[in-house]
C-alpha positions in Angstrom: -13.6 -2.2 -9.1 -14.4 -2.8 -5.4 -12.3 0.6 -4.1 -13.9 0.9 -0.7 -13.4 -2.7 0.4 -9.9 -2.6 -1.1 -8.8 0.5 0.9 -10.3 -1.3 3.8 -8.4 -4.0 3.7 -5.1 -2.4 2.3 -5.0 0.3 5.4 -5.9 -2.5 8.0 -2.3 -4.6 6.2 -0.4 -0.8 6.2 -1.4 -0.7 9.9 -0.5 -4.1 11.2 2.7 -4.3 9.4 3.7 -0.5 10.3 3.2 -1.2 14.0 4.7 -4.7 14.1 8.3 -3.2 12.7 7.7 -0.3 15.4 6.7 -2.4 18.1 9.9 -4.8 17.0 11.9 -2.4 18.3 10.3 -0.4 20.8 6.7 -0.1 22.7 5.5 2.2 25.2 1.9 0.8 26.3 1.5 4.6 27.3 0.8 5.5 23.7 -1.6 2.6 22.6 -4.5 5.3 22.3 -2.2 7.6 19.7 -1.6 4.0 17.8 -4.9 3.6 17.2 -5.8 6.6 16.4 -3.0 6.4 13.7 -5.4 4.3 11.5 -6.7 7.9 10.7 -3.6 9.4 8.9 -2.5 5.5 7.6 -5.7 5.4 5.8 -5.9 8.4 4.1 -2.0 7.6 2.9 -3.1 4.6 1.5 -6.2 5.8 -0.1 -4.0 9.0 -1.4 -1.5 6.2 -3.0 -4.2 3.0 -4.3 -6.1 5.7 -5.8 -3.3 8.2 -7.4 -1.1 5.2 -8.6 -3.3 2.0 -9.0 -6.5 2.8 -9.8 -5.8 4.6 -13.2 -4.2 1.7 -14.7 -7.5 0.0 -14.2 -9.0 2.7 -15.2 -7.6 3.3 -18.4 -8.1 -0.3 -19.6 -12.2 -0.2 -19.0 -12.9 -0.2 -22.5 -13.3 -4.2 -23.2 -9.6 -5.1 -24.5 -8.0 -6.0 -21.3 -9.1 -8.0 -18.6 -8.0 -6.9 -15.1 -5.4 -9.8 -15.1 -4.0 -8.3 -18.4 -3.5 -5.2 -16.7 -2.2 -6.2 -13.8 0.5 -8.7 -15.7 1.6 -5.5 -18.0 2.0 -2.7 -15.7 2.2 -4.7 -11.5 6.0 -6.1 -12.7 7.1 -1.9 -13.5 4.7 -0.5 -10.7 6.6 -3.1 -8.4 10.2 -2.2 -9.5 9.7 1.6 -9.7 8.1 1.7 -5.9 11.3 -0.7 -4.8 13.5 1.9 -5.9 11.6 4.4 -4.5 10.9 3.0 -1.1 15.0 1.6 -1.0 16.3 5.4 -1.8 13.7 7.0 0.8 14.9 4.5 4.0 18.8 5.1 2.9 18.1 8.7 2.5 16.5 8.4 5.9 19.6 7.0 7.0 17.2 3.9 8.0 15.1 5.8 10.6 12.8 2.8 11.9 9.0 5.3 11.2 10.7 6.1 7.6 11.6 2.6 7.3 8.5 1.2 8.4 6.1 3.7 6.4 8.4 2.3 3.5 8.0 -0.7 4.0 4.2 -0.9 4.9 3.9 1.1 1.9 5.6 -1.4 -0.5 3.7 -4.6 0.5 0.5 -2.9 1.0 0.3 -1.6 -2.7 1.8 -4.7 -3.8 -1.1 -6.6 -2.4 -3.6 -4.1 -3.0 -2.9 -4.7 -7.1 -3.2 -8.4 -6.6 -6.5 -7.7 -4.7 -7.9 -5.5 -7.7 -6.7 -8.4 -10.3 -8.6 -10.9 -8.5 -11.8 -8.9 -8.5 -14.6 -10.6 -10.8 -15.6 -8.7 -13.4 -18.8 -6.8 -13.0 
């Protein structure tokens, strides 16, 4: 499992998507040095989550009865339908805030993504 280059790219997606819903609504050009330096805390978020939530699945199946494709077709479909839930009761809880909303929703796709990225690792 490729960790470093999945965080990488999973906190690069959080980012781009978490600023495009922001920036949908409102942008102040005035604070374009505090967006970028929000790649700091989005990063460590996504690491906190890929490796707290993804990464033992994989980890558990190391021995050489599943394949990362088996893995990811047993456990992505509940991982997927448990962090909808989640994510959909945190923004109406929110009362759909747009930085709750967004964090949400950057949240959702990016761990989607980040299992499909671990599933189409080669094995080494």
């Amino acid at each position: 499992m490729n960790i470093p280059a999945n965080l990488a790219k999973s906190s690069v997606l959080a980012f781009v998507i978490f600023w495009i819903i922001i920036g949908s609504k409102e942008i102040n050009l005035e604070a374009m040095p505090f967006v970028m330096l929000s790649y700091i805390p989005i990063f460590l978020c996504v690491s906190i989550v890929i490796v707290g939530s993804i990464c033992p699945f994989y980890w558990s199946a190391k021995n050489n009865t599943y394949t990362k494709v088996q893995v990811f077709k047993m456990c992505f479909p509940y991982y997927t339908c448990i962090a909808f839930g989640l994510c959909c009761y945190g923004i109406f809880v929110s009362d759909f805030d747009l930085y709750f909303s967004a964090f949400c929703m950057s949240a959702f796709i990016t761990t989607n993504q980040s299992w499909v990225w671990f599933a189409k690792e080669t094995n080494t």
